[in-house]
Each structure stands twice: as C-alpha cells, then as structure tokens.
PDB file of N, CA, C and O in Angstrom:
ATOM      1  N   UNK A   1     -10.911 -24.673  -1.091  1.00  0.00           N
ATOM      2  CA  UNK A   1     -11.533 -23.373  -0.975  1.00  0.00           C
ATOM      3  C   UNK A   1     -12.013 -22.969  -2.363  1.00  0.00           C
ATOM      4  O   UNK A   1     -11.267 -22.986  -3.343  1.00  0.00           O
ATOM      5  N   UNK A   2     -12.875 -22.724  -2.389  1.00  0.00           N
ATOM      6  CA  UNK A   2     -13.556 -21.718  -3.453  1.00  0.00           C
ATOM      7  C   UNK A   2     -13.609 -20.382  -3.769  1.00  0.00           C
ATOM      8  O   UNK A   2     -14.558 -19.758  -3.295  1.00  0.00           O
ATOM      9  N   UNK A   3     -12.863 -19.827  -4.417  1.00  0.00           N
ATOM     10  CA  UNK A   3     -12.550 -18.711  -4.593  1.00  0.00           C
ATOM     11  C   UNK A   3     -13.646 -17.559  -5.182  1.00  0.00           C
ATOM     12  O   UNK A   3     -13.950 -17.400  -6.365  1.00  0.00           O
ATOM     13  N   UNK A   4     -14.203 -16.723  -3.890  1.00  0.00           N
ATOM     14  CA  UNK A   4     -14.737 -15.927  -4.297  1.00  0.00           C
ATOM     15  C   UNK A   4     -14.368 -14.419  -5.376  1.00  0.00           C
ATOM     16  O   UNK A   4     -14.876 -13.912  -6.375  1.00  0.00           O
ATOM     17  N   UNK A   5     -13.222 -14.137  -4.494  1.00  0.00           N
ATOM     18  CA  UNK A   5     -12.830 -12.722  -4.590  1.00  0.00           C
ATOM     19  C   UNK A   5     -11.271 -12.998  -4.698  1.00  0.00           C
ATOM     20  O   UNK A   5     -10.842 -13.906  -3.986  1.00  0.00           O
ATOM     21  N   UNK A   6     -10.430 -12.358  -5.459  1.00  0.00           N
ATOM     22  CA  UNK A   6      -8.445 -12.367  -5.712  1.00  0.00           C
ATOM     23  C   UNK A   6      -8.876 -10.303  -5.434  1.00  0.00           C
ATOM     24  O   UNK A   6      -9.836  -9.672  -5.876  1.00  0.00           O
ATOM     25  N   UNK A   7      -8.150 -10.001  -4.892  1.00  0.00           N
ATOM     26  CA  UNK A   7      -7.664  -8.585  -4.228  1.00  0.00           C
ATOM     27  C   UNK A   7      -6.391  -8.404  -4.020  1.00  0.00           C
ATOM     28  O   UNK A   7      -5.889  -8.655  -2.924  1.00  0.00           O
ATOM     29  N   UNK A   8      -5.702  -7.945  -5.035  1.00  0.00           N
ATOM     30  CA  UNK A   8      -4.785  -7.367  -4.941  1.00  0.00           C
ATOM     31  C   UNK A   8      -4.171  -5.557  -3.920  1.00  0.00           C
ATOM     32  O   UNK A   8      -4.637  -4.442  -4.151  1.00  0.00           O
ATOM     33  N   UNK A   9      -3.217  -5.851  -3.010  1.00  0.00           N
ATOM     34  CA  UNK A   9      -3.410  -4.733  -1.819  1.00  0.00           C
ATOM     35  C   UNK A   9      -2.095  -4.755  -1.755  1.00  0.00           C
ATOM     36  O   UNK A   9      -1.514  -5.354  -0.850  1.00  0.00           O
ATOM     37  N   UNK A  10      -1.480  -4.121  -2.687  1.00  0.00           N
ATOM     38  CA  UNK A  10       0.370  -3.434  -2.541  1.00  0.00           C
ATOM     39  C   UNK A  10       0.992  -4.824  -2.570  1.00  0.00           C
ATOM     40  O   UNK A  10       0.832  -5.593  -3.518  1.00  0.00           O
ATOM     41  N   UNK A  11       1.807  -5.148  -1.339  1.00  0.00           N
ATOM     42  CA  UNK A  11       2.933  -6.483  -1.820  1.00  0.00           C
ATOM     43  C   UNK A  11       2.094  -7.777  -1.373  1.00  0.00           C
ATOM     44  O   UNK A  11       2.557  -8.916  -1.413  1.00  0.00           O
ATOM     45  N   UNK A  12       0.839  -7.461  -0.956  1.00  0.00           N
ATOM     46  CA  UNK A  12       0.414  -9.112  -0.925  1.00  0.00           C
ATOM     47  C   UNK A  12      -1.038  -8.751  -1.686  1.00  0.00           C
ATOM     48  O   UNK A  12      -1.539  -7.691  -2.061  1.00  0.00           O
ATOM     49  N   UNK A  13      -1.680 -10.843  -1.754  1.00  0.00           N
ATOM     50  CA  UNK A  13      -3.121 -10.634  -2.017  1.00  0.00           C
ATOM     51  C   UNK A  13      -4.063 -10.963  -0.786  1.00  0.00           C
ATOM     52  O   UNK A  13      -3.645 -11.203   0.346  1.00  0.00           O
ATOM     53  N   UNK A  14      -5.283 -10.941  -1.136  1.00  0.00           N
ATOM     54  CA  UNK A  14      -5.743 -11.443  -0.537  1.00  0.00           C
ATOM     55  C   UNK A  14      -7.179 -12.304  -1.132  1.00  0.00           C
ATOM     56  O   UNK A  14      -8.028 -11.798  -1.866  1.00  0.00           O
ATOM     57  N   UNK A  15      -7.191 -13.424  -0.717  1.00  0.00           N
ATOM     58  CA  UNK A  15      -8.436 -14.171  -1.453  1.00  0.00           C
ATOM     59  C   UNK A  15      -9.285 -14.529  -0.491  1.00  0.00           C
ATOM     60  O   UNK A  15      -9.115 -15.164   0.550  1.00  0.00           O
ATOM     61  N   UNK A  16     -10.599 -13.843  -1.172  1.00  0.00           N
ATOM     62  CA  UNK A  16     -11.669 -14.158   0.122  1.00  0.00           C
ATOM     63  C   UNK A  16     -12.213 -15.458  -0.943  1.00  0.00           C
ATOM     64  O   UNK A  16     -11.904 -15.607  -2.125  1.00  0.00           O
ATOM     65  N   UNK A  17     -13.204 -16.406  -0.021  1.00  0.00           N
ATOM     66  CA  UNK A  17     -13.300 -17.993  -0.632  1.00  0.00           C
ATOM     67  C   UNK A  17     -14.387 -18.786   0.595  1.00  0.00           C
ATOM     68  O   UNK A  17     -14.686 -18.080   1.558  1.00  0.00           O
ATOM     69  N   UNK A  18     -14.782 -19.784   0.562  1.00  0.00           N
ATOM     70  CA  UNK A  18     -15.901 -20.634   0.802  1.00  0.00           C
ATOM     71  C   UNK A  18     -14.954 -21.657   1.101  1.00  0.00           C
ATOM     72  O   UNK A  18     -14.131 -22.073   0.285  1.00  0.00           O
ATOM     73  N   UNK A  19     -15.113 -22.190   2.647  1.00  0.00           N
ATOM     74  CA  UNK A  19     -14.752 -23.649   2.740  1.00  0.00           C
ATOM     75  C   UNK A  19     -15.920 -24.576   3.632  1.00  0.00           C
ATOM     76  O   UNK A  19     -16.081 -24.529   4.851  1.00  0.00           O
ATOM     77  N   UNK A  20     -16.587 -25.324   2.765  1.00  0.00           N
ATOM     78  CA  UNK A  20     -17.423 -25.872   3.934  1.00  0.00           C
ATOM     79  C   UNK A  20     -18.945 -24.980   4.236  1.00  0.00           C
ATOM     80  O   UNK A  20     -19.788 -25.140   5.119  1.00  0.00           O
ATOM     81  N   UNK A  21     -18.895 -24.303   3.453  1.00  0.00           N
ATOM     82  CA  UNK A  21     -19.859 -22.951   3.811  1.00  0.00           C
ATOM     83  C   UNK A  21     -19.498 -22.139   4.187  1.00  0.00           C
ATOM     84  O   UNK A  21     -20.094 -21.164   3.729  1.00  0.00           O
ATOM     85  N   UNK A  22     -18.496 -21.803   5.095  1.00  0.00           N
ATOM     86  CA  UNK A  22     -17.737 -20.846   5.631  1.00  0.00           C
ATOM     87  C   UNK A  22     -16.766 -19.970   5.147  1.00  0.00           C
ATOM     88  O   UNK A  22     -15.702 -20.400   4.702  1.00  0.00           O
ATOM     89  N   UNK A  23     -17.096 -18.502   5.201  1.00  0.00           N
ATOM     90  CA  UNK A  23     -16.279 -17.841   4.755  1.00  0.00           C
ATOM     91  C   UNK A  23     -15.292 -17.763   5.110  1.00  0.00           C
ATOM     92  O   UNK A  23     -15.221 -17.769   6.339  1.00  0.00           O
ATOM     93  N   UNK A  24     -13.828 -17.636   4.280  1.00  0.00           N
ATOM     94  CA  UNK A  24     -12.635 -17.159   4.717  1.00  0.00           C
ATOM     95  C   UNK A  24     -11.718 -16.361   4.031  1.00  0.00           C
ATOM     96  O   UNK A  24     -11.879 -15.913   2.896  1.00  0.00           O
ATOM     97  N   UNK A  25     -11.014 -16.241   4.561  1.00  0.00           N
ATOM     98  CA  UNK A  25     -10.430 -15.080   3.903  1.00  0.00           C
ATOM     99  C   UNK A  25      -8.807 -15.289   3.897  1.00  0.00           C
ATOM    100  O   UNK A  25      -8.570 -15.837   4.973  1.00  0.00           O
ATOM    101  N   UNK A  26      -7.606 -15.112   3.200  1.00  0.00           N
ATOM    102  CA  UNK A  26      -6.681 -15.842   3.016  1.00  0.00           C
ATOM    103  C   UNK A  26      -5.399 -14.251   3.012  1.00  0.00           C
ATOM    104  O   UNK A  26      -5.864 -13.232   2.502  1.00  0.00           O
ATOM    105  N   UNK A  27      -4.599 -14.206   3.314  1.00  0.00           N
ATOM    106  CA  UNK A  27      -3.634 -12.985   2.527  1.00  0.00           C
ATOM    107  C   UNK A  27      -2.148 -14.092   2.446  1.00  0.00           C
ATOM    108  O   UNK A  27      -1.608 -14.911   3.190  1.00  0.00           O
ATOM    109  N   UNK A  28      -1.987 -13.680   1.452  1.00  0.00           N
ATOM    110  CA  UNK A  28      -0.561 -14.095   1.342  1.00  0.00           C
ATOM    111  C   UNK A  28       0.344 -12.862   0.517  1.00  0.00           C
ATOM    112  O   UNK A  28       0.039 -11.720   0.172  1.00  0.00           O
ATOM    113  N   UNK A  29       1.106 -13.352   0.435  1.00  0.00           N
ATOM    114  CA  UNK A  29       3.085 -12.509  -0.076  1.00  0.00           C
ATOM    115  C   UNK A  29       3.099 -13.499  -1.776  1.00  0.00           C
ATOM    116  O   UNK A  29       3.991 -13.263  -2.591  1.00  0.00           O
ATOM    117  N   UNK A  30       2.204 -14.359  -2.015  1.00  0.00           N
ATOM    118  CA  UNK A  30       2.622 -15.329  -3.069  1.00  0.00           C
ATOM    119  C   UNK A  30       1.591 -14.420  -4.345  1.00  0.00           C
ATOM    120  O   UNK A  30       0.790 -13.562  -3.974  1.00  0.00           O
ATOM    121  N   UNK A  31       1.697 -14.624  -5.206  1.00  0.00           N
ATOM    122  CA  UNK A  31       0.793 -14.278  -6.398  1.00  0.00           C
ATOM    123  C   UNK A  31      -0.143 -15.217  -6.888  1.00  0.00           C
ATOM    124  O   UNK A  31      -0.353 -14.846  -8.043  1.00  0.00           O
ATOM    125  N   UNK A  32      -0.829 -16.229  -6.662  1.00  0.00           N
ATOM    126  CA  UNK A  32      -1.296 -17.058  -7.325  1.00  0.00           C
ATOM    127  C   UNK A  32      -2.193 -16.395  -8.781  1.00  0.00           C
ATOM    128  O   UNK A  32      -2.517 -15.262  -9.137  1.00  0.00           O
ATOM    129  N   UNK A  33      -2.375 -17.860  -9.376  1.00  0.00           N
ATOM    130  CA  UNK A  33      -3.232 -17.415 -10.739  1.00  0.00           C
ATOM    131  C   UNK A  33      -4.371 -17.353 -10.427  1.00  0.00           C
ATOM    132  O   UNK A  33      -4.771 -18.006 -11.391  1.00  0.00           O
ATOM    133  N   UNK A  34      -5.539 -17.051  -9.730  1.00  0.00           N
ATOM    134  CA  UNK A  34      -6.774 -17.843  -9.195  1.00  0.00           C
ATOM    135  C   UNK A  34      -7.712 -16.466  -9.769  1.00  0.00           C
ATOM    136  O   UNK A  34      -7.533 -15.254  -9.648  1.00  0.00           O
ATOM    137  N   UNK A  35      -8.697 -17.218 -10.389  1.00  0.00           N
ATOM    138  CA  UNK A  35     -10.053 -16.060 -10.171  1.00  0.00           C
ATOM    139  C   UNK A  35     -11.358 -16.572  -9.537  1.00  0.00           C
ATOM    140  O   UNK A  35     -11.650 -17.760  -9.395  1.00  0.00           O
ATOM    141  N   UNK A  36     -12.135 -15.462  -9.159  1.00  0.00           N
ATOM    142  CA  UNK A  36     -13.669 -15.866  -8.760  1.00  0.00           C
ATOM    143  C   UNK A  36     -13.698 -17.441  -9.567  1.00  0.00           C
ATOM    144  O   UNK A  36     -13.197 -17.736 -10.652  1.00  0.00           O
ATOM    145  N   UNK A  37     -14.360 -18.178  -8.751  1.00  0.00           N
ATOM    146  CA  UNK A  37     -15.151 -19.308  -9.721  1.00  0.00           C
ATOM    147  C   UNK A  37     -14.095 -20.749  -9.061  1.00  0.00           C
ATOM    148  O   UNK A  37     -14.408 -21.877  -8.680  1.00  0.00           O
ATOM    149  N   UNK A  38     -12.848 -20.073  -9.164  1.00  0.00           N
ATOM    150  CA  UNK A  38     -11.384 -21.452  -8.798  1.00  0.00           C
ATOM    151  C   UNK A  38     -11.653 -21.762  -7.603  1.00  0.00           C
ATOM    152  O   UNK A  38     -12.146 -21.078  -6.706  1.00  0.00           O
ATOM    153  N   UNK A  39     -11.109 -23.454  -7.627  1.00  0.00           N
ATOM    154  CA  UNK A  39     -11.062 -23.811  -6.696  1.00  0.00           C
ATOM    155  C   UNK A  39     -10.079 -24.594  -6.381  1.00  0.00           C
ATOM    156  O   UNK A  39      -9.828 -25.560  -7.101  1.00  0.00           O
ATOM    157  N   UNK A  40      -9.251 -24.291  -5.111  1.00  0.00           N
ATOM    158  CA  UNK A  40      -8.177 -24.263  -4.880  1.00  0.00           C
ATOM    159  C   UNK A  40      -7.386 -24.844  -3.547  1.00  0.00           C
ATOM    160  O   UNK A  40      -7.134 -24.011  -2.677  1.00  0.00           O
ATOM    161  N   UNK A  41      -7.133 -25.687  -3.411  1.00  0.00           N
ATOM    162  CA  UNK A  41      -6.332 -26.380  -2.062  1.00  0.00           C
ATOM    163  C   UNK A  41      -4.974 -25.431  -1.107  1.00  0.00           C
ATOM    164  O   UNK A  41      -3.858 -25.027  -1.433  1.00  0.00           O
ATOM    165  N   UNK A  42      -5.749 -25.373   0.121  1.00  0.00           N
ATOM    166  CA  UNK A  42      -4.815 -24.144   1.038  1.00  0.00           C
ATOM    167  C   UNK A  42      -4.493 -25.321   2.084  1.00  0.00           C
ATOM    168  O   UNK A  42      -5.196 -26.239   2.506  1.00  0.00           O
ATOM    169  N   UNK A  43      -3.248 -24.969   2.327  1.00  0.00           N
ATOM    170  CA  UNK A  43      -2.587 -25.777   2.860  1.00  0.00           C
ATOM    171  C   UNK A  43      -2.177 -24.231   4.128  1.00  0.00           C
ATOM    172  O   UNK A  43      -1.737 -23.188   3.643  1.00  0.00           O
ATOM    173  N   UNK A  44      -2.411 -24.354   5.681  1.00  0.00           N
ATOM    174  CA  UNK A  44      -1.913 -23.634   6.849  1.00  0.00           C
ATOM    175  C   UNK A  44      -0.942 -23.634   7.595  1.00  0.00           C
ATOM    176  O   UNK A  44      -0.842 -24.483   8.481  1.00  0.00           O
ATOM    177  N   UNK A  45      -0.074 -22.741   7.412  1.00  0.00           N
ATOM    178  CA  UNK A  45       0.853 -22.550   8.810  1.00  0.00           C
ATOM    179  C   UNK A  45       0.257 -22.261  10.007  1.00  0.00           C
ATOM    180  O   UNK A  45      -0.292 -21.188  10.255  1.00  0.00           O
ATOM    181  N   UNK A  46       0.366 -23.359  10.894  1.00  0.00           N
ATOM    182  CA  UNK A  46      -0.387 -22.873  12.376  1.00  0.00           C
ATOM    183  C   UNK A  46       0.524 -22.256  13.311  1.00  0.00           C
ATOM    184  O   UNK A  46       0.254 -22.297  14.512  1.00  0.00           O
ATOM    185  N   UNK A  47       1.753 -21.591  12.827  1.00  0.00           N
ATOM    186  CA  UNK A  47       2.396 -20.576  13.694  1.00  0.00           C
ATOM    187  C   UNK A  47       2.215 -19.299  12.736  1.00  0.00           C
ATOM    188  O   UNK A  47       2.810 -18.260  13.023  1.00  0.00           O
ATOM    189  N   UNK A  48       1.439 -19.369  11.655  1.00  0.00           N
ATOM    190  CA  UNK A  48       0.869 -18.200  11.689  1.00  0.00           C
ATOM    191  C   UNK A  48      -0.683 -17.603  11.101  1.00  0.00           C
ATOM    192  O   UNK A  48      -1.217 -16.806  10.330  1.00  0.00           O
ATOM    193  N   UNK A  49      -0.853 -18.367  11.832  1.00  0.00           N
ATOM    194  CA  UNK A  49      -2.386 -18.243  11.863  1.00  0.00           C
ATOM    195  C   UNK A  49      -3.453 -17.307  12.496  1.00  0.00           C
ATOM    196  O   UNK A  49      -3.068 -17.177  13.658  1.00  0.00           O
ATOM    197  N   UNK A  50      -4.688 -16.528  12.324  1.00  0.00           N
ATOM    198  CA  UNK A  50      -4.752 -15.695  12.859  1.00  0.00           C
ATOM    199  C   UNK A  50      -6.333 -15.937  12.791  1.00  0.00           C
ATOM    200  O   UNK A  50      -6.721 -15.959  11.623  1.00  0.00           O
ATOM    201  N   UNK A  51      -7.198 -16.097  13.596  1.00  0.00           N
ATOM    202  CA  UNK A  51      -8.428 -16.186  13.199  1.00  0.00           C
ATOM    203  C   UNK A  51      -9.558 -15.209  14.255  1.00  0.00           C
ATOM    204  O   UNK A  51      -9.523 -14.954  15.459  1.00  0.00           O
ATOM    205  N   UNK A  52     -10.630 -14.794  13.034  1.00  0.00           N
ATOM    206  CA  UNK A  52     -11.210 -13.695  14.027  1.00  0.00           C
ATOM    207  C   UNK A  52     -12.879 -14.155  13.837  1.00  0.00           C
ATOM    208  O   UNK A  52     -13.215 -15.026  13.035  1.00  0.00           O
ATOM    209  N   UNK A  53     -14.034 -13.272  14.883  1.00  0.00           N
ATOM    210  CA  UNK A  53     -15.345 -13.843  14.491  1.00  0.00           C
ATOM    211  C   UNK A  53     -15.646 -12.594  13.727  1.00  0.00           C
ATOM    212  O   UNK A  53     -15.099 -11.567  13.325  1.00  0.00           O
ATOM    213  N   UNK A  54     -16.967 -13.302  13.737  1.00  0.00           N
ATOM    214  CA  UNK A  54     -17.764 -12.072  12.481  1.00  0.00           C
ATOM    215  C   UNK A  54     -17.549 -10.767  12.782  1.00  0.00           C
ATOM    216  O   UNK A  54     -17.386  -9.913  11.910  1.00  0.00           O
ATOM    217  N   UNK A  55     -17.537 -10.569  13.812  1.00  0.00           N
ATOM    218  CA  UNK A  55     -17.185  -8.976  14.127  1.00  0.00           C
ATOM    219  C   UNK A  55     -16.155  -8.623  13.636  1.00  0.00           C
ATOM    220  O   UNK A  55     -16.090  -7.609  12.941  1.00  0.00           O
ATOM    221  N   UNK A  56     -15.501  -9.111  13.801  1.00  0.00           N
ATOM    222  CA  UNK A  56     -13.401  -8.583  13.038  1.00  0.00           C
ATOM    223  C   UNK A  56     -13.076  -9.385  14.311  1.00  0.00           C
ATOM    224  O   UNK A  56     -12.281 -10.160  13.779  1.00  0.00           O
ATOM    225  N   UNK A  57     -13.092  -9.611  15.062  1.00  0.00           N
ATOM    226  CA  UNK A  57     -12.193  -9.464  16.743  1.00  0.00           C
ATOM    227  C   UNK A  57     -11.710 -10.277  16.232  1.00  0.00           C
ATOM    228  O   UNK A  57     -11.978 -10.803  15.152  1.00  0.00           O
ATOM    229  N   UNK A  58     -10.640 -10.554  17.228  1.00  0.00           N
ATOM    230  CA  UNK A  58      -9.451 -11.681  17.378  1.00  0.00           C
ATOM    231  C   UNK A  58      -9.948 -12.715  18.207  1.00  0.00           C
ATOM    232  O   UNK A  58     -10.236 -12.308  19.332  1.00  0.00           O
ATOM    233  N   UNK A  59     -10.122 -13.805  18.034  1.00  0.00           N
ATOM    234  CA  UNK A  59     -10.029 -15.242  18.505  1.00  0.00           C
ATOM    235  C   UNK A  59      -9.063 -15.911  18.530  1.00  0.00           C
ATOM    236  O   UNK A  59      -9.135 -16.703  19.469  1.00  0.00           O
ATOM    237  N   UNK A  60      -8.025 -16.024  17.878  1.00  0.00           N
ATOM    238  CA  UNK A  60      -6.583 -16.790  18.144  1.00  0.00           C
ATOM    239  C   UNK A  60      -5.988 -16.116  17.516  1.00  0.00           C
ATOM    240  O   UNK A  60      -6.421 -15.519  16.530  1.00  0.00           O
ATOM    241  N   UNK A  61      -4.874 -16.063  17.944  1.00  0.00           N
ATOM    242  CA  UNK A  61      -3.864 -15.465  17.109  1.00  0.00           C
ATOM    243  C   UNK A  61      -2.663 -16.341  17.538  1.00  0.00           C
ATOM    244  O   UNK A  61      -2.459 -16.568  18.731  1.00  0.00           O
ATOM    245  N   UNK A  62      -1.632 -16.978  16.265  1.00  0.00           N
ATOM    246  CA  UNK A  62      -0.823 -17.627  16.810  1.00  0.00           C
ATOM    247  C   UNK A  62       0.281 -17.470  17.840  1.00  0.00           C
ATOM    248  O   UNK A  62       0.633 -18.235  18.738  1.00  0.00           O
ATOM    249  N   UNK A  63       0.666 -16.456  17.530  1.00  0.00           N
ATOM    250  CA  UNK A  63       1.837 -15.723  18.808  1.00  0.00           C
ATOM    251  C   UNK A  63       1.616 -16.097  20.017  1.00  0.00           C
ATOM    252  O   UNK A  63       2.505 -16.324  20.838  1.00  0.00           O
ATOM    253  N   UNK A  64      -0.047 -16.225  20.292  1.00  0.00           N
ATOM    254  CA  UNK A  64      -0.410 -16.046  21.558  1.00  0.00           C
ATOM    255  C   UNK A  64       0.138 -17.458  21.800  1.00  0.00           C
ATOM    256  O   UNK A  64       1.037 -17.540  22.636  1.00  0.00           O
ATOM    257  N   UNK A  65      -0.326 -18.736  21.112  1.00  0.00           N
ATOM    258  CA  UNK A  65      -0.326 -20.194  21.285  1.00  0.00           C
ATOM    259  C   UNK A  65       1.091 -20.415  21.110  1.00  0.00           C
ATOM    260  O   UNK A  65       1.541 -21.348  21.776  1.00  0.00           O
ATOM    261  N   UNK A  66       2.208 -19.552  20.104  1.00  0.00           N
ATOM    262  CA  UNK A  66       3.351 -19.922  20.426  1.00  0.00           C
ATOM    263  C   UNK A  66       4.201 -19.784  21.959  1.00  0.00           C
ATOM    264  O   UNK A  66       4.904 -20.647  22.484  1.00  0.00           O
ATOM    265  N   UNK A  67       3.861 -18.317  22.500  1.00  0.00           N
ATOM    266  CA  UNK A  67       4.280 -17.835  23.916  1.00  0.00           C
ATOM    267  C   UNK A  67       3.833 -18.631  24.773  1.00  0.00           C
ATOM    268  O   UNK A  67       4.618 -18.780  25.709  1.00  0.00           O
ATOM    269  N   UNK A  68       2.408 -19.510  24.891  1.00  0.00           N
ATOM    270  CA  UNK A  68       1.984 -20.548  25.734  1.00  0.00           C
ATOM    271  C   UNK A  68       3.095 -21.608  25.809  1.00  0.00           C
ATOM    272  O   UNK A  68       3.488 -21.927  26.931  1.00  0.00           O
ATOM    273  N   UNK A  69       3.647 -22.194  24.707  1.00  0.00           N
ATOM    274  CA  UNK A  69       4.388 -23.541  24.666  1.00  0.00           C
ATOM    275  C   UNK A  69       5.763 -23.211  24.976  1.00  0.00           C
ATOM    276  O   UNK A  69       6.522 -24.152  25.210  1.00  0.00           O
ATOM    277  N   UNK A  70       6.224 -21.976  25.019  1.00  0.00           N
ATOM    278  CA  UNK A  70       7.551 -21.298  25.403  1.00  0.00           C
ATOM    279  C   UNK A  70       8.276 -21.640  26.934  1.00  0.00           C
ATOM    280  O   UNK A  70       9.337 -21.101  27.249  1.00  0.00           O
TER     281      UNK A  70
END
C-alpha cells in the first residue's frame, strides 16, 4: 500500500493509501511510523474485516461471514 494520508483520530489511526489503483483505507489501534509518500506491506485479519463501496455502504462485514460458518 501506498500511503496517502496517516490521520490520527483519538486511540486509533487511520491510513488512507493506494493498492493496485485502488483506494483504501486502513484504521488500526497500532501507531505506525508512516507518512504520505511510504510504502508499506498490510497484512489482513479476515475476521475482521469490513469492506464498503464508494458510497460508504457496507458490502461485507466480517461478523456477518463469521455467523454464516457458526
């Protein structure tokens, strides 16, 4: 990922970034060192994953895919 944007928002960040062309957008609880310009290897938890379309909406959300396999 390519790090567009580091945003700091109370106890987490959030890094918006380029993968592939595609925007994404990242929040974590961790601090990394990263500024605009870095580029940086994200590694996903897919039980908590949350992905939405351009609008904001929700398209997956993991909970949902965990309660399926339950």
């Amino acid at each position: 990922m390519t790090v567009t944007l580091h945003e700091t928002l109370g106890d987490s960040v959030v890094l918006h970034g380029t993968v592939a062309n595609e925007r994404i957008r990242i929040r974590t609880s961790e601090r990394p060192n990263v500024t605009a310009g870095d580029s940086i290897r994200v590694v996903v938890d897919p039980t908590r994953l949350h992905l939405f379309d351009t609008d904001g909406e929700i398209v997956a959300h993991a909970a949902d895919k965990v309660a399926q396999t339950a």
